[in-house]
N, C-alpha and C positions, 0 to 999 in steps of 0.2 A: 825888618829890613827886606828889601828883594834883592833878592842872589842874583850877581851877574851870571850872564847865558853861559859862560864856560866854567861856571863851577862842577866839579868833578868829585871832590871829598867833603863832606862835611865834617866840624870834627866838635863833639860834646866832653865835657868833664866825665870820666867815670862814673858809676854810681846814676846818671842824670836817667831823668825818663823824657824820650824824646818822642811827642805823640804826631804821626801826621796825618793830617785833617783835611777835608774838602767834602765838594758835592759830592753826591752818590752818583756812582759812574765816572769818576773824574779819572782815575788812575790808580788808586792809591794799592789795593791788594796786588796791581799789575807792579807795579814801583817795588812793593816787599818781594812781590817774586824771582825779580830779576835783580836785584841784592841779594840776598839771602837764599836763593834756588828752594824755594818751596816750589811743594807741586800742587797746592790747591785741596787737597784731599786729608790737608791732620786736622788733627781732632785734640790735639792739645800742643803750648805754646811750643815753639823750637827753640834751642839754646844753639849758638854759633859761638863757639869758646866763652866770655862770659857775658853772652848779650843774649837777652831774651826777646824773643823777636813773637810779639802777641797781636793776631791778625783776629777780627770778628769772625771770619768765615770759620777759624777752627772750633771757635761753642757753635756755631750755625751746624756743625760737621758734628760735633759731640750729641746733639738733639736730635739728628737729623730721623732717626728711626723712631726715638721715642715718640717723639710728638710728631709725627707723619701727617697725623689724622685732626690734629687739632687746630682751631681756627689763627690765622694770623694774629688777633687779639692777643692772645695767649703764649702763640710763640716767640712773638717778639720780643717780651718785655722778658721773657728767661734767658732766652740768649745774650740779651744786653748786660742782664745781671748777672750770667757767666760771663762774662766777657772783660766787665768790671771788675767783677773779680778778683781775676786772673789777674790784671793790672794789679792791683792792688796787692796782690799775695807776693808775686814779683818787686815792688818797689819796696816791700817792707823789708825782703830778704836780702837787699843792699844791690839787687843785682842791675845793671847797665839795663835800659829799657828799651827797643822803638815798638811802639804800638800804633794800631789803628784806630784811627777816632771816628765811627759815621757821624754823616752826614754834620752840621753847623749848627750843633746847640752851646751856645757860649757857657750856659751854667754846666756844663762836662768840662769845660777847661779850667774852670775856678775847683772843682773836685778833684782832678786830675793834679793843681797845682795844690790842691791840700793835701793831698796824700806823697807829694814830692817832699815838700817840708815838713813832713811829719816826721818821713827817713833822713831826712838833712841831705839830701838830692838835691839837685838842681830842675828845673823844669824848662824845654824848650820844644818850641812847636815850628815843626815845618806845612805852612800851608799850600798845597797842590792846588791851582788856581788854574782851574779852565772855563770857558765858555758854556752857559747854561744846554746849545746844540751837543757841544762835545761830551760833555758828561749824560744828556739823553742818550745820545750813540753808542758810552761806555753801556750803561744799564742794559740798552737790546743788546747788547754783544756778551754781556755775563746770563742774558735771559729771566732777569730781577729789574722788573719795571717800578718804578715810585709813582702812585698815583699821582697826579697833573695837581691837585692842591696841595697835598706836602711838599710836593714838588718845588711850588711855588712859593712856600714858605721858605724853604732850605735856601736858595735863590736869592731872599732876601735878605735872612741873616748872613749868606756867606760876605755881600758887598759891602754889610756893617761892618764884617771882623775883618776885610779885605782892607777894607779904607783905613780902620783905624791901624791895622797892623804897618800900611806904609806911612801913616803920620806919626807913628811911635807913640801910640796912645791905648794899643792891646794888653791890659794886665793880663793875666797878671804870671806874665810867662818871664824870665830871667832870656831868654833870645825869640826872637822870630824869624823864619826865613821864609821867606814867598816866592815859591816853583812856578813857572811857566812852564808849559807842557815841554816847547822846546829846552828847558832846564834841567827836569827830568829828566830827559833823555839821555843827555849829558850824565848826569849822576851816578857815578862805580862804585860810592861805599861813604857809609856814614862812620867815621871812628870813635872810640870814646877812649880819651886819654887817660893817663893816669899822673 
């Protein structure tokens, strides 16, 4: 569903792992910052009373010495898989999740919701939907550019899962909410009830 422009709280079942997803550069570490007041710089997940707040930058921040010198190749694909992780060690332990998803691979969503139901969670995804301009702009303003053909892959996949998420046709998530940038903005706190 797309969230009207004045929504303010989001609010999830307990226990749920709620992942948010979009371009790269779109918003989304900016969104968990100003929720949750990270400062950019951990290197392992945040806990805010029982929510576990798991952002890709903190494995990015955990490697970031080790693997200095090694080719992109290489560091990519460990960071994702700490990163995975991390999700995962988290949803087993019963705890409230929001996590960050890069970039728009739909087979991470269908993983993501296997590991929800594995815990007896719920699984819901907030998609951050900006303009292919505005998420370049994000990228030069974090100083992590995405080459021009991944680029344009992500691009593509996002308008699949866009479309289908407002026709009610995105499995295999239990909610969807779709942010406009001006929506975000709006946004003070996601809750998870009990």
């Amino acid at each position: 569903m797309a969230a009207p422009v004045s929504v303010e709280t989001l609010h999830y079942p307990a226990g749920s792992l709620v992942i948010l997803t979009g371009l790269p550069g779109a918003g989304k570490s900016t969104l968990l910052d100003r929720l949750y007041r990270l400062r950019g710089d951990e290197t392992e997940p945040v806990t805010i009373g029982s929510v576990q707040v798991i952002d890709s930058r903190q494995s990015r921040n955990r490697w970031a010495h080790r693997l200095a010198s090694a080719p992109k190749q290489i560091r990519t694909p460990i960071v994702h898989a700490t990163h995975v992780w991390r999700i995962a060690r988290a949803v087993a332990r019963g705890h409230s999740v929001v996590a960050h998803n890069r970039g728009a691979w739909p087979h991470m969503l269908y993983g993501f919701a296997w590991l929800a139901r594995r815990s007896s969670g719920g699984f819901h995804i907030i998609m951050l939907d900006v303009d292919p301009q505005t998420a370049r702009a994000g990228q030069h303003a974090r100083g992590r550019v995405v080459a021009d053909a991944t680029f344009a892959r992500h691009c593509r996949r996002w308008r699949m899962l866009v479309t289908h998420a407002r026709t009610g046709v995105l499995p295999p998530a239990s909610g969807v909410t779709v942010l406009s940038r001006a929506s975000a903005d709006l946004l003070q706190a996601i809750h998870f009830d009990r």
